[in-house]
C-alpha positions as CSV (number, residue, x, y, z in Angstrom):
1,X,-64.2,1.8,-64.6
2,X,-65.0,0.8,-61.0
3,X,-65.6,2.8,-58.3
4,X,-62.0,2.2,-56.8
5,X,-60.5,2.6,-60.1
6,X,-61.9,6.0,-60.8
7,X,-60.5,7.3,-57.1
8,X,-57.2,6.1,-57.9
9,X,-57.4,8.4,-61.3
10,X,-58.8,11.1,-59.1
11,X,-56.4,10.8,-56.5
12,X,-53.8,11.2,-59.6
13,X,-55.4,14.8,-61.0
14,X,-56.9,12.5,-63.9
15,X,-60.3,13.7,-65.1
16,X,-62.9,11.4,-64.4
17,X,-66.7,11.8,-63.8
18,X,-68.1,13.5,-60.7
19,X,-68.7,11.4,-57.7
20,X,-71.8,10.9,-56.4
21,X,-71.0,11.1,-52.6
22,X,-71.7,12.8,-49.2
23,X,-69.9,13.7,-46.2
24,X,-72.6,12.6,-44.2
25,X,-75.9,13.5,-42.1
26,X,-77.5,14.2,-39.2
27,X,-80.0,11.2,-38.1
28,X,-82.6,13.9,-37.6
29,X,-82.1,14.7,-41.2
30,X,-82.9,11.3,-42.3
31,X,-85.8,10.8,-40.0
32,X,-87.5,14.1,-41.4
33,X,-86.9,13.2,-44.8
34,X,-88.3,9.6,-43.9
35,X,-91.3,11.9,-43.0
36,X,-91.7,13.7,-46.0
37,X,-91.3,10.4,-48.3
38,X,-87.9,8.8,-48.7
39,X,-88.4,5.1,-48.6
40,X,-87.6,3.5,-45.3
41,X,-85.8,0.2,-46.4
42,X,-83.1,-0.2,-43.9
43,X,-83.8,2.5,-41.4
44,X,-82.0,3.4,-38.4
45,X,-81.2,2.2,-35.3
46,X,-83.1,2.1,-32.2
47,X,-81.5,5.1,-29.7
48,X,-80.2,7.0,-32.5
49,X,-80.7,10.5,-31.3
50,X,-81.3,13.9,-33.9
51,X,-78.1,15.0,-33.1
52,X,-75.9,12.0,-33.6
53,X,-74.0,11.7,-37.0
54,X,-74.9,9.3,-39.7
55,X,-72.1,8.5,-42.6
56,X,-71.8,9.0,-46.0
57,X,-69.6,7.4,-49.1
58,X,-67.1,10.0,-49.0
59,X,-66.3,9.4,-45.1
60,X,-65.9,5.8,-45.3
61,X,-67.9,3.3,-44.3
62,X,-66.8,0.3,-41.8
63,X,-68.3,-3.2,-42.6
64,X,-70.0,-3.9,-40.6
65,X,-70.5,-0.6,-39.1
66,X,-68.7,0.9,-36.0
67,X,-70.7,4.4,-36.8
68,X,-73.4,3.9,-38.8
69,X,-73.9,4.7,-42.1
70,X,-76.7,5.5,-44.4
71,X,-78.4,3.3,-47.0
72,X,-81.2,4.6,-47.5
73,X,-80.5,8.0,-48.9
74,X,-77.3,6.1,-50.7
75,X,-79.5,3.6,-52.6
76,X,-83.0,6.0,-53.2
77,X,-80.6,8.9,-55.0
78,X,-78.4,6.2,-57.0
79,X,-74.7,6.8,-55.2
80,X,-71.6,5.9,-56.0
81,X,-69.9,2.9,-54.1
82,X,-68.6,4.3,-51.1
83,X,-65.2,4.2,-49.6
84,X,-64.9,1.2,-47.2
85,X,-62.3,1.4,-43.5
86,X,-60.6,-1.4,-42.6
87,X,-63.1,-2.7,-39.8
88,X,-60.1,-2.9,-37.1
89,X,-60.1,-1.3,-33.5
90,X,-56.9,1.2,-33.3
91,X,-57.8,2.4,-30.0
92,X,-58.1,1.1,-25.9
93,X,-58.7,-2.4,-26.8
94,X,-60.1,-3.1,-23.5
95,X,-61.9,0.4,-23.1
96,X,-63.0,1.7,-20.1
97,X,-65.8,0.2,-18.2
98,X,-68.5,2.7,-19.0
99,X,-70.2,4.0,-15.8
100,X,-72.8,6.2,-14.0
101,X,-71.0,7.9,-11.8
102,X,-73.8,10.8,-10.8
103,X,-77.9,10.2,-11.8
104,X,-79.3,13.9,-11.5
105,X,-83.1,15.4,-12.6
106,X,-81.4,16.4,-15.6
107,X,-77.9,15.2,-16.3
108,X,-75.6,12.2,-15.4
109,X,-72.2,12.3,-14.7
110,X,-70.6,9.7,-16.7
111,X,-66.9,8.3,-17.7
112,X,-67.1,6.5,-21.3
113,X,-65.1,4.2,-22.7
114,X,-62.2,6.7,-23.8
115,X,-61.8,6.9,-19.8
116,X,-63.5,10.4,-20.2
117,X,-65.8,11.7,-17.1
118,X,-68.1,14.3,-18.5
119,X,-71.6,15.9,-17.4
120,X,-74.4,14.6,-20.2
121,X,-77.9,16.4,-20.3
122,X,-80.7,14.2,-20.0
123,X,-83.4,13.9,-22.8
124,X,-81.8,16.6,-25.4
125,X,-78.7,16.5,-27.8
126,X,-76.3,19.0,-25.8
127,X,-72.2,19.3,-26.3
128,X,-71.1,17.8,-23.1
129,X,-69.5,19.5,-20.3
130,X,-65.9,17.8,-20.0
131,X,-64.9,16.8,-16.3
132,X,-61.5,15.1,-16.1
133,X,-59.4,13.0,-18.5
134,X,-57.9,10.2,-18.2
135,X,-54.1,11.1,-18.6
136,X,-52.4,13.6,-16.0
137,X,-48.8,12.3,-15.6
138,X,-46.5,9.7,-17.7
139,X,-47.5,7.3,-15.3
140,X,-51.2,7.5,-16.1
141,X,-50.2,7.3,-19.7
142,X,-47.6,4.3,-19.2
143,X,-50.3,2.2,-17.3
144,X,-52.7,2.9,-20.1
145,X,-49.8,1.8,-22.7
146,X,-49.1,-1.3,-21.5
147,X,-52.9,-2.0,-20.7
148,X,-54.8,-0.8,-23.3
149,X,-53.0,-0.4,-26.5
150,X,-50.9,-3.4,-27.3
151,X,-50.9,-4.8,-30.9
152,X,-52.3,-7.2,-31.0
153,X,-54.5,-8.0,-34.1
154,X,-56.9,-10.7,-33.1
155,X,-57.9,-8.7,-30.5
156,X,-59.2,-5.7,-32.6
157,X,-60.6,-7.7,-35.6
158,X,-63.9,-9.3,-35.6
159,X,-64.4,-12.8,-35.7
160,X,-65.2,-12.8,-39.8
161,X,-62.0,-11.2,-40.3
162,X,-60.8,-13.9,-42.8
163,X,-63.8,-13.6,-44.9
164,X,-63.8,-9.5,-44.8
165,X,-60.2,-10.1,-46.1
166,X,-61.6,-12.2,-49.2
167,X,-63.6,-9.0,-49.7
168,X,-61.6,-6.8,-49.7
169,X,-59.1,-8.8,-51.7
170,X,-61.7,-8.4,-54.4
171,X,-63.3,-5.1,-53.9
172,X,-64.5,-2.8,-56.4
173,X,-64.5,0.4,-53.6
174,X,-61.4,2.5,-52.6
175,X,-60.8,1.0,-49.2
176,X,-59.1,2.6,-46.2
177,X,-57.0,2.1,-43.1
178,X,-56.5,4.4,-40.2
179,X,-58.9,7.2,-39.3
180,X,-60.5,8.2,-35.6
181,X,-57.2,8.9,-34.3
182,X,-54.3,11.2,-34.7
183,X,-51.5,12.9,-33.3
184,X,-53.3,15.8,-32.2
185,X,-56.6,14.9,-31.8
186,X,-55.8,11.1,-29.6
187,X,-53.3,13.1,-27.2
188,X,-56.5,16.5,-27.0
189,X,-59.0,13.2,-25.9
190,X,-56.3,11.4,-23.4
191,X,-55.1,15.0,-21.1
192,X,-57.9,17.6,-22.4
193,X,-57.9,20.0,-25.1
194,X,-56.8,22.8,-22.6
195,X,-54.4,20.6,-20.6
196,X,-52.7,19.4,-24.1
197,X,-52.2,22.7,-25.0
198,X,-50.4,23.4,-22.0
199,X,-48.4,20.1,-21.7
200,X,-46.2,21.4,-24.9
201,X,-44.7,23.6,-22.6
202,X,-44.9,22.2,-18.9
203,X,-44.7,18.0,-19.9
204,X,-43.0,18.4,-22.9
205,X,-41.4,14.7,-22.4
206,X,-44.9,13.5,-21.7
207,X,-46.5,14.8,-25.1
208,X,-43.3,13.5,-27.1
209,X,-44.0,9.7,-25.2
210,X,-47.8,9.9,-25.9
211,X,-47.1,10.9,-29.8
212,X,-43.6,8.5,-30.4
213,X,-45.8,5.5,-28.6
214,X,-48.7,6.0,-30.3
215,X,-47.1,6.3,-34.1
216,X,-44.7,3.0,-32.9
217,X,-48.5,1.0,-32.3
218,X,-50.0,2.2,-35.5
219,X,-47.3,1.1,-37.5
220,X,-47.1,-2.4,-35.7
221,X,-50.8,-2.8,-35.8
222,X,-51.4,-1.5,-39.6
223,X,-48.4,-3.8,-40.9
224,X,-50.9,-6.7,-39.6
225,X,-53.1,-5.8,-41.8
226,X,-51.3,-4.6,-44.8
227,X,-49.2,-8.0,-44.9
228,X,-52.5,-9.3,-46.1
229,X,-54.7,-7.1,-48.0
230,X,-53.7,-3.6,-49.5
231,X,-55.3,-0.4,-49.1
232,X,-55.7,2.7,-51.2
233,X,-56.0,5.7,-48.9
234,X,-54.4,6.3,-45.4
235,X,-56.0,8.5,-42.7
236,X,-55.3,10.6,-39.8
237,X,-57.9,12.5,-37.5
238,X,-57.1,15.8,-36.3
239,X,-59.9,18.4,-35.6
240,X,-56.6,21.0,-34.8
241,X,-58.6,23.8,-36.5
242,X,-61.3,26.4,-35.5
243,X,-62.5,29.2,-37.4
244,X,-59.8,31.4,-36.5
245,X,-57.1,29.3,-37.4
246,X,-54.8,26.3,-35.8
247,X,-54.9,25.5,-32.3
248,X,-51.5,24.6,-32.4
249,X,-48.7,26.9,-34.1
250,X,-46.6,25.7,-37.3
251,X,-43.6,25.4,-34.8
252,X,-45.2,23.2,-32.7
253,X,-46.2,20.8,-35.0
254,X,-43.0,20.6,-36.4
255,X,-41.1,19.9,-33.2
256,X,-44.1,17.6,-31.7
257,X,-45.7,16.0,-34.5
258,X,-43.9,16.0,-37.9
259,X,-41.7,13.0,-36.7
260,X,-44.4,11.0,-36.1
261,X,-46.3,12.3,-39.7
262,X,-43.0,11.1,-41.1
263,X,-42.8,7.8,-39.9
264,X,-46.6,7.0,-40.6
265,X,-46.7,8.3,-43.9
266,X,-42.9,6.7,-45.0
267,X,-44.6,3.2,-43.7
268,X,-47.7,3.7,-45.5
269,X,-46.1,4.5,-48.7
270,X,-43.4,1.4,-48.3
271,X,-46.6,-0.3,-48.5
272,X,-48.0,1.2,-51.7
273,X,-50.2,3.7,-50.5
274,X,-50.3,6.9,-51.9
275,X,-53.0,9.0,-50.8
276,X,-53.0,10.2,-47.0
277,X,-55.9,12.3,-45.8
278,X,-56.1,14.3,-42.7
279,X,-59.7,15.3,-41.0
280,X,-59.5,18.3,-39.5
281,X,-62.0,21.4,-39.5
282,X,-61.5,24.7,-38.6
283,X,-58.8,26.9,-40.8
284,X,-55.6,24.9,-41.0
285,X,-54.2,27.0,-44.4
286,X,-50.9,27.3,-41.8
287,X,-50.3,24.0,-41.4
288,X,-51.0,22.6,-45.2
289,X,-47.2,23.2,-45.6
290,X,-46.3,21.2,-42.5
291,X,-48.8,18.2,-42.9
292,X,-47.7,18.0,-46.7
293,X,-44.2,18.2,-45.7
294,X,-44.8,15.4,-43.3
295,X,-46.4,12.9,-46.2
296,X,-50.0,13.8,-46.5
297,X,-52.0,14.2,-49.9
298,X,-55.2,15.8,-48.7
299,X,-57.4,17.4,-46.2
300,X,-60.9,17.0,-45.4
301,X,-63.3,18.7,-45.0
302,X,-62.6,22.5,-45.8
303,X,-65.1,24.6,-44.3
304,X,-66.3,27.1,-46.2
305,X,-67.3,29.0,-43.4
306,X,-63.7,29.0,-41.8
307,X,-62.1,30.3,-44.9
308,X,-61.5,26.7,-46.5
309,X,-63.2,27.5,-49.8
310,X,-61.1,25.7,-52.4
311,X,-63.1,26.7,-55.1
């Protein structure tokens, strides 16, 4: 039974042998443990820093890698095949110039490529300290509409796409579409997590555009892809959770968000798949109802340490 096979059964509540997976790792992890012995075959990067995440099978791994992802560990304990993403850019396609704005002693001032301006400590791995965003009115969020987000899928694909299709056509591994972006989580990184949180009540209109627009461009830019290959497994991003519960109510993600769950999920499914995961951490037991109610199958990660233990 292959590797995609066996998820599938999973994914039914068949019983099937354990997976041999992980979430993922810090790069400081690996380099110690490259330290105390594990073979360095593939390595890591140049200018990967302690601090910065390193994949593993369970999280999905793009080919070739946006984020990267370990081999190392994967091939010296014997993994399982890991889950593979659709390599495909559902995001600013351009993104924002990424700039200096402000060269300190001991921090920069920088905007990234999300259009983010945030304060970044030089020479240590630090949260950063979150300046301005780039969405304040519908009009910031129209420009950056018609600008940055339209569907179109040679634009997001990379230039092998026709032979990553012939892979994936004949994969062995579960293989997903979607992921990095959500209806919580993409509208938090465009206005700010406080000003989002807000906007529900003062720019309602503008939080309904952001969310309708932004489920209307997923499902225009994912039927590109599922007209030609299929995929097992859907996923959303959220982070909507901390360790005290949602940051948004059950109320609110019904009136804000379940329409656009609805219509994601109902194309997904239209196009055979089954299985829709949503990332969030934090306690989210109040919204479990919701999110199944709006099509979704399973959540990842469930912290134990926000009350997520599911065993």
């Amino acid at each position: 039974m292959s590797t995609r096979e066996r998820f599938l059964a999973l994914m039914r509540f068949d019983h099937v042998p354990t997976f041999r997976w992980e979430f993922g790792y810090w790069a400081g992890t690996i380099l110690r443990w490259y330290d105390e012995g594990l073979p360095r075959q593939v390595g890591l990067p140049e200018g990967l820093s302690g601090g910065d995440g390193v994949r593993g099978e369970a999280t999905g791994w793009y080919h070739p890698t946006r984020e990267f992802h370990d081999l190392d560990v994967h091939t010296y304990l014997g993994m399982d095949n890991a889950i593979r993403r659709v390599t495909l850019n559902n995001w600013l396609c351009p993104g924002f110039e990424t700039l200096v704005l402000e060269d300190h002693k001991e921090w920069q001032l920088v905007r990234d490529s999300s259009g983010v301006t945030k304060r970044m400590a030089k020479g240590h791995d630090t949260l950063p300290d979150f300046q301005a965003f780039p969405v304040q009115s519908m009009a910031d969020w129209e420009r950056i509409r018609e600008e940055r987000l339209r569907p179109v899928l040679a634009d997001r694909v990379p230039v092998f796409w026709d032979s990553l299709l012939d892979e994936y056509r004949s994969r062995d591994y579960p293989l997903a579409i979607g992921g990095g972006q959500g209806f919580f989580g993409t509208p938090r990184n465009l206005l700010g997590p406080e000003n989002l949180l807000l906007a529900y009540y003062d720019q309602p209109e503008l939080v309904r555009a952001i969310i309708g627009d932004l489920a209307d461009f997923w499902v225009a830019l994912y039927d590109q892809v599922l007209s030609q290959v299929p995929c097992d497994l859907g996923l959303i991003w959220e982070d909507m959770s901390y360790k005290a519960g949602s940051l948004i109510s059950p109320a609110t993600f019904r009136e804000f968000m379940m329409p656009a769950y609805r219509k994601l999920t109902g194309f997904w499914r239209d196009h055979g798949i089954r299985n829709v995961w949503v990332d969030t951490d934090g306690d989210c037991w109040g919204l479990i109802p919701l999110m199944m109610e709006g099509g979704v199958t399973g959540i990842y990660p469930m912290e134990v340490r926000a009350g997520m233990n599911v065993v």
